[in-house]
ZASE-641531 format. One record per atom (N, C-alpha, C, CB): x, y, z. Coordinates in pm, whole numbers, plus 32768, in hexadecimal, padded with zeros to 4 digits. Glycine has a CB too. Example, Ala and Ser with C-alpha at 12.3 -4.5 7.8 and 13.67 -1.06 7.14 Angstrom:
85277DC7830C;84CE7E3E830C;85287EB6830C;846B7E418389;85057F1F82C4;85577F9682CA;850A80038313;85807FC4823C;
//
This chain:
5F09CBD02CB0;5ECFCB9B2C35;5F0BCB132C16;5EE6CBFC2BC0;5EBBCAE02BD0;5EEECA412BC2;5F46CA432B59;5E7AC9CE2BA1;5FC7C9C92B3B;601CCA292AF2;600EC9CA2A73;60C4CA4E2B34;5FB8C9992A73;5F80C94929F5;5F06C9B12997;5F29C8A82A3C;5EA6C9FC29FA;5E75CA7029DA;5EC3CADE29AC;5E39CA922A36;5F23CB1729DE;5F81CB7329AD;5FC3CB39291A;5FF2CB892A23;5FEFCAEE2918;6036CAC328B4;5FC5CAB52831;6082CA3A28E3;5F79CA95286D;5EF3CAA527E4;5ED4CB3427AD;5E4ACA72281F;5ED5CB952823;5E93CC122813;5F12CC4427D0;5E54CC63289D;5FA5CC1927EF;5FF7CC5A27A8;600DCC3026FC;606CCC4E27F9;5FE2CBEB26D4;5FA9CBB0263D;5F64CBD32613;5F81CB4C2622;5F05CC032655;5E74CC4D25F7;5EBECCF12607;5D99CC3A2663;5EFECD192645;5F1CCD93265E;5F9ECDB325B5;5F64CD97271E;5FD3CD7925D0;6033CD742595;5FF1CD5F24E4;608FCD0325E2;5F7DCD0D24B7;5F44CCE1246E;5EE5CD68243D;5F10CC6624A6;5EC7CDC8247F;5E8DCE252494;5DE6CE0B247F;5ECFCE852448;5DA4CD9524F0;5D4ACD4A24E8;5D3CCD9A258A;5D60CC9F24BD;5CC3CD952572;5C88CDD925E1;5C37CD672659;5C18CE472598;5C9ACD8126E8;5C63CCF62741;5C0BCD6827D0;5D24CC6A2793;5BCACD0D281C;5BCACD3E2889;5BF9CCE72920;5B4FCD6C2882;5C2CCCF12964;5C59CCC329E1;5BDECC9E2A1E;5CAACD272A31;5B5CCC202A55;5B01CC4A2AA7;5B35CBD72B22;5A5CCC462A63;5B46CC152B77;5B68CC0B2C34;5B11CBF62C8E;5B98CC812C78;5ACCCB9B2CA7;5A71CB6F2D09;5AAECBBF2D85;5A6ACAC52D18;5A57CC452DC7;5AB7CC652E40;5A8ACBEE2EC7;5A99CD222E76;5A29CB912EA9;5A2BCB5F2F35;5A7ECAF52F52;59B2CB392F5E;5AA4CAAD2ED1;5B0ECA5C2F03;5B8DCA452EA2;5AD2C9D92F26;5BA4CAC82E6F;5C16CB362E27;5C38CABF2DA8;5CC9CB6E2EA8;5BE2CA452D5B;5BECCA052CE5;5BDACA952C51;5B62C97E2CF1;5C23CA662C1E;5C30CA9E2B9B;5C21CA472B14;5CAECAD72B9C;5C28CA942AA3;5BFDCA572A28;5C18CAD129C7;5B5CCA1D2A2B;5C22CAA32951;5C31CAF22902;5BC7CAF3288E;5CA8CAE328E4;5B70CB4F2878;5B09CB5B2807;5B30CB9527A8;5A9ACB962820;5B25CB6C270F;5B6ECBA226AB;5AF4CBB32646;5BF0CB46267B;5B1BCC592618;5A97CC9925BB;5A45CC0B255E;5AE7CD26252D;59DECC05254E;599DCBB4252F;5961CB022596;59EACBB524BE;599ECB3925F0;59A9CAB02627;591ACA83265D;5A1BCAAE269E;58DECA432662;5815CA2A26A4;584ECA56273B;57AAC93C26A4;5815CAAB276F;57EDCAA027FA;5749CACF281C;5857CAFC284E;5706CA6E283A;5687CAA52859;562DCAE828C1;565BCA642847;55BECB0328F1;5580CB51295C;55D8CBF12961;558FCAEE29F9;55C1CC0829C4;55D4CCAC29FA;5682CCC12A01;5581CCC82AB8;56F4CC402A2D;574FCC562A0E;5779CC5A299E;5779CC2D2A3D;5743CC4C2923;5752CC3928A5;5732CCD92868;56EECBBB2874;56B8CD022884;56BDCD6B2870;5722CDF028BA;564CCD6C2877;572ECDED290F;57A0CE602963;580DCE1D290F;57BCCE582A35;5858CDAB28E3;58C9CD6A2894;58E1CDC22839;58B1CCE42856;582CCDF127EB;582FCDE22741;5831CEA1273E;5773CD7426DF;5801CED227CA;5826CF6B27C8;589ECF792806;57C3CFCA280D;58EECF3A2837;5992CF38284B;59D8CF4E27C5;59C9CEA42888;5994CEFB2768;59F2CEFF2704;59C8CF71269C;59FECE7126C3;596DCFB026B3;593DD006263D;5974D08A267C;588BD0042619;599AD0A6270F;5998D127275C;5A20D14A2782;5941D11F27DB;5A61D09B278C;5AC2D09327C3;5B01D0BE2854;5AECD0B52778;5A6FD0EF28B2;5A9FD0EE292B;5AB7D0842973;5A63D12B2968;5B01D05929C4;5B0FD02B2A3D;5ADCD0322AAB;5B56D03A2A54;5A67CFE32B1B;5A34CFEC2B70;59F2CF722BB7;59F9D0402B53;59B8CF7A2C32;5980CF1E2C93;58C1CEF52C4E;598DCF822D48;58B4CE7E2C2A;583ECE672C28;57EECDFC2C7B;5832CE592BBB;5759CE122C8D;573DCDCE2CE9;56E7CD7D2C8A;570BCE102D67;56E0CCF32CB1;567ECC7C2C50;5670CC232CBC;56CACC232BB6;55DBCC0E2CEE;55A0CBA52D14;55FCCB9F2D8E;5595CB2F2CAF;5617CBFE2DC7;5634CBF32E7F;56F9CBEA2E6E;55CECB1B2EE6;5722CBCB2DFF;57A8CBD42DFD;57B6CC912DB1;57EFCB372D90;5854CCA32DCD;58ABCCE62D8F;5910CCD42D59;58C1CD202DBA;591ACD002CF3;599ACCEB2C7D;59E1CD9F2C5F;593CCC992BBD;5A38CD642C37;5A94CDD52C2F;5AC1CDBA2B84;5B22CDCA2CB2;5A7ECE1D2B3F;5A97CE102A9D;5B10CE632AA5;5A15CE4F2A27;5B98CE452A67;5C01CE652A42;5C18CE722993;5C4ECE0A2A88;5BCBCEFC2966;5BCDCED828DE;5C72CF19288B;5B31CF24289C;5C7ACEB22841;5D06CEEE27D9;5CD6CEFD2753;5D95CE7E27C9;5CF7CF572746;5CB9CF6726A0;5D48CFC52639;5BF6CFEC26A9;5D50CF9B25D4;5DC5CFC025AC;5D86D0812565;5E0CCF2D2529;5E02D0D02556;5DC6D1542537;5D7ED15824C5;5E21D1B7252D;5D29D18424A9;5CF1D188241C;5D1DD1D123B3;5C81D1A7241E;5D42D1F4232C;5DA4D22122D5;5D71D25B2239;5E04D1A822C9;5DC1D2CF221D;5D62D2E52194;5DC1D29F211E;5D3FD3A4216D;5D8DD29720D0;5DE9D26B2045;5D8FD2EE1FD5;5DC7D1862002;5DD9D3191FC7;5DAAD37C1F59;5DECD35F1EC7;5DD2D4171F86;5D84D3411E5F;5DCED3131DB1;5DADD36E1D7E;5DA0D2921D4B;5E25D4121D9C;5E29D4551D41;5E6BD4E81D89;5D9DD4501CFC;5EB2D5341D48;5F1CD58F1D89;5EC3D6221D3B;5FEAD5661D4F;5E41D6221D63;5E18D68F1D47;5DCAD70B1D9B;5DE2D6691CF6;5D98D75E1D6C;5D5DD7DF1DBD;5D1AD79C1E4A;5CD6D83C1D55;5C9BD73B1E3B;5C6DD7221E76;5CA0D6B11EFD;5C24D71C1E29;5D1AD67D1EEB;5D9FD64F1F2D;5DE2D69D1F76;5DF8D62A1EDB;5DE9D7141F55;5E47D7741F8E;5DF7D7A72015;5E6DD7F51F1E;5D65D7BC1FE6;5D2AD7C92076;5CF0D77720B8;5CDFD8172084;5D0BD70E207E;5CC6D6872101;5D2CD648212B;5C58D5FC20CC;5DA2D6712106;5E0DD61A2171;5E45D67621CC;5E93D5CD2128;5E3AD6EB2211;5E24D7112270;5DA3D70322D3;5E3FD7682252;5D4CD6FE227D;5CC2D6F6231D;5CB2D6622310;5BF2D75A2308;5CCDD5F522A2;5CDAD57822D0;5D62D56F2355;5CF6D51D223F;5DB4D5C52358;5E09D5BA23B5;5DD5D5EC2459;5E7CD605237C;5DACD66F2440;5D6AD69C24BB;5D25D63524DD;5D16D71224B3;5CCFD5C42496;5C4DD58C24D2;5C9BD5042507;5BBBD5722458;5D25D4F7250C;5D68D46724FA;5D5FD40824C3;5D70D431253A;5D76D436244E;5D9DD3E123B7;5DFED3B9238D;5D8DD4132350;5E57D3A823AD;5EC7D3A32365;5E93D37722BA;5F30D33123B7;5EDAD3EA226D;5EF5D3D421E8;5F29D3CD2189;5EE2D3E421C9;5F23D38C2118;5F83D36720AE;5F73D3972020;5F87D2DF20A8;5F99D3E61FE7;5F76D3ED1F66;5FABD3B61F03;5F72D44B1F49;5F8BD36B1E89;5FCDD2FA1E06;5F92D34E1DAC;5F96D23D1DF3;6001D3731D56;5FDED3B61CBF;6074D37B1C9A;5FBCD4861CAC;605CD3431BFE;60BAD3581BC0;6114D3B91B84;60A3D32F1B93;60B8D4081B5B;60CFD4A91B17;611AD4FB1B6F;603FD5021AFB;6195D4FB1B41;61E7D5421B8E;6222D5E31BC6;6227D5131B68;61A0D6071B28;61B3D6B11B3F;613CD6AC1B94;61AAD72E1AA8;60DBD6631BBC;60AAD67B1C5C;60B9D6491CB7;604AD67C1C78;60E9D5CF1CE5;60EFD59D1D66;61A5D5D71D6F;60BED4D91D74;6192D6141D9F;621DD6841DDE;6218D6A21E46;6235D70A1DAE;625BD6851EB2;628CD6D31F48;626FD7701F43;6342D6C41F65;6275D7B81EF6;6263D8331EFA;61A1D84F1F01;62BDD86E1E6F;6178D7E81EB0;6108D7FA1ECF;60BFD7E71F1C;60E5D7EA1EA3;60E7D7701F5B;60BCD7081FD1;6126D6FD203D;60A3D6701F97;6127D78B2073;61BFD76620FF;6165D70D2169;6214D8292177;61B4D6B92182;61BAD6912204;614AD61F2207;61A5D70D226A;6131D5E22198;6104D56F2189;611BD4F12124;60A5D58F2187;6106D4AE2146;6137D42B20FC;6108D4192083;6119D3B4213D;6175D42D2028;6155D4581F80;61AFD3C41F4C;61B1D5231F39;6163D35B1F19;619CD3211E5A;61A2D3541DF5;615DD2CA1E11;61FAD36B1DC5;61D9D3A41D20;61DED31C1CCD;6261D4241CD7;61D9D2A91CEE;617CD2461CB4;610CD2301C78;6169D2151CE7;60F6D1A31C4B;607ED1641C01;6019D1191C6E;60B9D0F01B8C;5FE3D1021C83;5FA6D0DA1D24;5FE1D03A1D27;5ECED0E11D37;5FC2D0111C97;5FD1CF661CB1;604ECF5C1D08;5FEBCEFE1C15;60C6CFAF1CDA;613BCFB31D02;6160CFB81DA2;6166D0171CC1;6115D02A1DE1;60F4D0421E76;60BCCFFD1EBD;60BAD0981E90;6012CFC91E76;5FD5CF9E1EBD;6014CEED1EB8;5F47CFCC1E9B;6063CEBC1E73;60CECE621E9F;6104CE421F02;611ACE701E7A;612CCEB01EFD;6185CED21FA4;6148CED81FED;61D1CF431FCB;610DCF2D1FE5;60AACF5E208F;601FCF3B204D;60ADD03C20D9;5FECCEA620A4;5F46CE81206A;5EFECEE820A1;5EF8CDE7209D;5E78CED2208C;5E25CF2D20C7;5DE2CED5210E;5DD7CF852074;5D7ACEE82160;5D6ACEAC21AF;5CC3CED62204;5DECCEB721EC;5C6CCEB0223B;5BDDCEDA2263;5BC9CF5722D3;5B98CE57229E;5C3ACF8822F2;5C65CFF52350;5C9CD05A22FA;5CCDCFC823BE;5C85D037227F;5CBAD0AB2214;5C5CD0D221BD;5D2ED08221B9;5C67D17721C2;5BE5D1B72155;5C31D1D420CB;5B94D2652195;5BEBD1AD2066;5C24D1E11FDF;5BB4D2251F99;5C61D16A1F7F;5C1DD2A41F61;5BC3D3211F19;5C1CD3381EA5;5BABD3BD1F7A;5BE7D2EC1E2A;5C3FD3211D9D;5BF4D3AB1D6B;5C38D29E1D0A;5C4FD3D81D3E;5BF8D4811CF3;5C52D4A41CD0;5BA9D5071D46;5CACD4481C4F;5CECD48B1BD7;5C96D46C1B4E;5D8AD4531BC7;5C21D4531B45;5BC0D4411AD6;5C03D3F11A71;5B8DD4C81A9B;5C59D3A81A93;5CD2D35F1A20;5CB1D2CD1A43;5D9AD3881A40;5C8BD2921A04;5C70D20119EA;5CDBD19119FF;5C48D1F81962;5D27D1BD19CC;5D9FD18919CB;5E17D17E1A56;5DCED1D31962;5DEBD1F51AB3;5DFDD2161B2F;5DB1D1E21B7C;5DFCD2821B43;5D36D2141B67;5CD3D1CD1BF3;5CAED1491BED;5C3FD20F1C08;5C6FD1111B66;5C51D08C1B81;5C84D0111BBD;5C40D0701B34;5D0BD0061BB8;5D59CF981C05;5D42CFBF1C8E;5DFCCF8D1BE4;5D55D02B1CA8;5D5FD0421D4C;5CB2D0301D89;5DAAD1011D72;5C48D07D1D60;5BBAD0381D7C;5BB9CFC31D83;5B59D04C1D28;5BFACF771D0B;5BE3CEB31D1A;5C20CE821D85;5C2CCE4A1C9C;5C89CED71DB3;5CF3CE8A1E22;5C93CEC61EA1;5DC2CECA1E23;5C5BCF231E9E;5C0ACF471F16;5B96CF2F1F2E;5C05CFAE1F2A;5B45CECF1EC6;5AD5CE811EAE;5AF2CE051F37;5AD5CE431DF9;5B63CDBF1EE9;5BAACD4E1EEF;5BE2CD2A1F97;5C22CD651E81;5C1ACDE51FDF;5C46CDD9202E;5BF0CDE820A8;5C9CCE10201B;5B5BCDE92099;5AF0CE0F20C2;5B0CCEA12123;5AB1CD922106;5B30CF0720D2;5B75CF872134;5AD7CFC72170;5BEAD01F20BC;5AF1D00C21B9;5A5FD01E221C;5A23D09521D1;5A79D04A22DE;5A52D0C6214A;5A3DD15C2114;5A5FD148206E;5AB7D1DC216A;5A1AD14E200D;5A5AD15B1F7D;5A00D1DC1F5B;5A46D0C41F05;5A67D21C1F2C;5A07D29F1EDB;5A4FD2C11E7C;59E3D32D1F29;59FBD2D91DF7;5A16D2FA1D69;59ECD3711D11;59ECD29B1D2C;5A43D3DD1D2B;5A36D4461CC7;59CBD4501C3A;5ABAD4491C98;5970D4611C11;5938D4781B71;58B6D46A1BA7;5963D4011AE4;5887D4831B1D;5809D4B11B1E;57A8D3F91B03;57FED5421A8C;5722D4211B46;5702D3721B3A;570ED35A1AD1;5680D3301B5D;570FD3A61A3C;570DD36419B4;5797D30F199D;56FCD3D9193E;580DD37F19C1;58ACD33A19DB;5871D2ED1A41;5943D3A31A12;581ED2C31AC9;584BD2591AFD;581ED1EF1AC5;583BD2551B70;57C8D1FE1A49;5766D1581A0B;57E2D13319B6;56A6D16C198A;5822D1981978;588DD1671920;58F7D11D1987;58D4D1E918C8;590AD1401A0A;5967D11A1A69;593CD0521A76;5948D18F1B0E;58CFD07E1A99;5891CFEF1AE9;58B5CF971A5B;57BACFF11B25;58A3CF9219C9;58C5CF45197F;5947CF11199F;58B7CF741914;5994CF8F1989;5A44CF60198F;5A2ECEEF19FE;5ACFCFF719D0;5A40CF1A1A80;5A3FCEA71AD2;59EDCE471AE9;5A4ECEC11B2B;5987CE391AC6;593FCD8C1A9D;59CBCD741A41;5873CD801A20;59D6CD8E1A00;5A49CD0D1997;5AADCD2D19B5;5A56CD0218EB;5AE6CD8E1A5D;5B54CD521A77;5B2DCCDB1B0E;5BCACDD51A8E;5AB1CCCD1B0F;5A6DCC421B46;5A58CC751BE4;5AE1CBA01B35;5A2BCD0A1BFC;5A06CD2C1C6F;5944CCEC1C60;5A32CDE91C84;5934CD011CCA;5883CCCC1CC6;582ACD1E1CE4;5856CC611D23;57C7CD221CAA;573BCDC21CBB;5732CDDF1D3C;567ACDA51C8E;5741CD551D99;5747CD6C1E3E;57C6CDD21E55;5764CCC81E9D;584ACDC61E28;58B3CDE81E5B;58B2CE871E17;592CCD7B1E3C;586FCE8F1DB0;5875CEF61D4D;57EACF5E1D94;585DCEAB1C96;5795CF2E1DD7;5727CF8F1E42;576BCFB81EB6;569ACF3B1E80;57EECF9E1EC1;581BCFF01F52;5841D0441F1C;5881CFC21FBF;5888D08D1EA3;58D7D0E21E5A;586CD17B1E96;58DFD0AD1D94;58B6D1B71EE3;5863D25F1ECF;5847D2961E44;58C5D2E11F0E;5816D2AA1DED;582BD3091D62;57A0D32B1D51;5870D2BB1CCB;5772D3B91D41;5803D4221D4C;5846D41E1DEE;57CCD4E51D26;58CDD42F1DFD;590AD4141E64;58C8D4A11EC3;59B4D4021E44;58B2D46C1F5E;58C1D5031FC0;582AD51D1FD8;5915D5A11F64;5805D5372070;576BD5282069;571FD5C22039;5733D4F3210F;56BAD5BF2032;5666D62D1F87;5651D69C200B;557FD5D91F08;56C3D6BF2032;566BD78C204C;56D1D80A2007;5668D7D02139;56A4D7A91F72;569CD8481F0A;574ED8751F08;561DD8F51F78;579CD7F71F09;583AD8281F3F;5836D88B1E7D;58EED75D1F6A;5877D8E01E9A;58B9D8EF1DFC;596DD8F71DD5;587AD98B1DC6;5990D9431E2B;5A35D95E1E3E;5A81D8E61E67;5A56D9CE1EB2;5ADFD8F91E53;5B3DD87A1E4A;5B38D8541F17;5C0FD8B71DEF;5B51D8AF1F2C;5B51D8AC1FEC;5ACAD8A91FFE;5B97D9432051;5A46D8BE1FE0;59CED888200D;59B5D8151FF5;5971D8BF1FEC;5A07D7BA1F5C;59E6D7311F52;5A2FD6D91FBF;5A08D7021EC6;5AB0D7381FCF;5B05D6EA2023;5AD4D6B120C6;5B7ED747202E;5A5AD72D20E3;59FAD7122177;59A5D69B2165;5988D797219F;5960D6C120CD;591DD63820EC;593FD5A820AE;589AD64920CB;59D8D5BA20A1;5A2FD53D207B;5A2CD4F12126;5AEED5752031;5A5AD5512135;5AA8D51721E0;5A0FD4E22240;5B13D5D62258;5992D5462230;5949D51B2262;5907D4BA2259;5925D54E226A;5907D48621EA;58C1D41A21CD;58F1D3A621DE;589CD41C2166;5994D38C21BF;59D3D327220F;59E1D333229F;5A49D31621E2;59E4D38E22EE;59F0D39B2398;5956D32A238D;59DCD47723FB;58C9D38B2371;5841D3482388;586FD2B32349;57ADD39D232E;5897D2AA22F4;58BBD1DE22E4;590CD18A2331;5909D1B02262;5987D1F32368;59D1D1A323D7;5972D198244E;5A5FD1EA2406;5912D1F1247F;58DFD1F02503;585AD19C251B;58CBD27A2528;5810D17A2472;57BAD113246F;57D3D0AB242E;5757D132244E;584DD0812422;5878CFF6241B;57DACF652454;5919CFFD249C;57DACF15242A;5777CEBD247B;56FECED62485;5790CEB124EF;56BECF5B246F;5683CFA32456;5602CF7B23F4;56D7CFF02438;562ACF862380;5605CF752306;558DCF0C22F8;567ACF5122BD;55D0CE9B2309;5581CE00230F;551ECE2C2349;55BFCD7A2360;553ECE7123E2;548ECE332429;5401CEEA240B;54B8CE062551;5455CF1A23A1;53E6CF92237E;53F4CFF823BD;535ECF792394;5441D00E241E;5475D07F2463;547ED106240E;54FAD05A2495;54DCD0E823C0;5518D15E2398;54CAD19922F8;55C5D138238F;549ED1E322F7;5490D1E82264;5496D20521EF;546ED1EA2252;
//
């Protein structure tokens, strides 16, 4: 590998920016394509399902072969809120390889006892999400119905263009929602990616059936990334 290429791929890696390696195998030139970058025709497309699939493989375009080397950083839950419906989606967000996080301030719930063996704040999000940004490889699901809890963290995940926002309440709570954030200066564009009601509609009722179609509906958003724009998905 060229070590001007490496050294790039190790920046976006590190950046948790998603690159791909593409390798001319006939006369072993490399380059580095970085999510969003124009590449057009048929290598553009195999590029643009590298990055949505994240496999790695040999493609053929116009009598050459390339060798797509995709890196994509892991994808991650952020959960804003240490409740019922938390307790069972951060295990099968784990089974599905999620790594996840839960932020509640409220300290008689976000407890280790309740949540073993996953990554618990008993924080305010502004506070966390400080520390650790969020980022477009990250799904966020608030569902502590607390205003005061979720709204900063939705704006920061508006903001952080995360590949997943989903919001607990009912659409009447979400019209009251969408006010709050217009005047904390999110935009109707940024405010139409928001899931609400959060979790896709087959009839979940229990706290662990919302939790299936919490997870499912962000997996289906991580996997049609790019998607969207050209009418694909619907």
């Amino acid at each position: 590998m060229d070590p001007y290429a490496l050294k790039s791929l190790n920046v976006e890696r590190r950046a948790r920016r998603a690159a791909i390696l593409v390798t001319d195998l006939g006369d072993g030139r490399d380059r580095i394509v970085r999510e969003g970058d124009p590449v057009a025709g048929e290598l553009g497309a195999a590029i643009a399902k590298a990055f949505r699939t994240g496999n790695s493989g040999s493609v053929e375009v116009e009598g050459r072969t390339f060798f797509l080397n995709a890196h994509l950083p892991q994808p991650r839950l952020v959960v804003i809120g240490a409740v019922h419906i938390s307790q069972a989606l951060a295990p099968m967000a784990k089974i599905a390889g999620y790594p996840v996080e839960i932020i509640d301030p409220r300290t008689a719930f976000a407890t280790p006892d309740r949540f073993p063996d996953v990554a618990l704040s008993a924080e305010w999000p502004e506070e966390v999400l400080k520390r650790q940004p969020l980022d477009s490889y990250t799904a966020l699901a608030a569902v502590t119905h607390d205003p005061k809890i979720d709204d900063f963290a939705l704006k920061a995940a508006l903001d952080a263009n995360c590949f997943y926002v989903g919001a607990l309440g009912s659409r009447k709570t979400h019209a009251k929602r969408v006010e709050r954030l217009l005047a904390l200066g999110a935009s109707a564009d940024q405010i139409a990616r928001i899931h609400a009601p959060i979790g896709l509609d087959i009839g979940a009722a229990s706290p662990a059936e919302i939790a299936v179609a919490v997870l499912a509906q962000a997996i289906h958003a991580f996997r049609s990334r790019g998607l969207e724009s050209k009418g694909a998905v619907a």
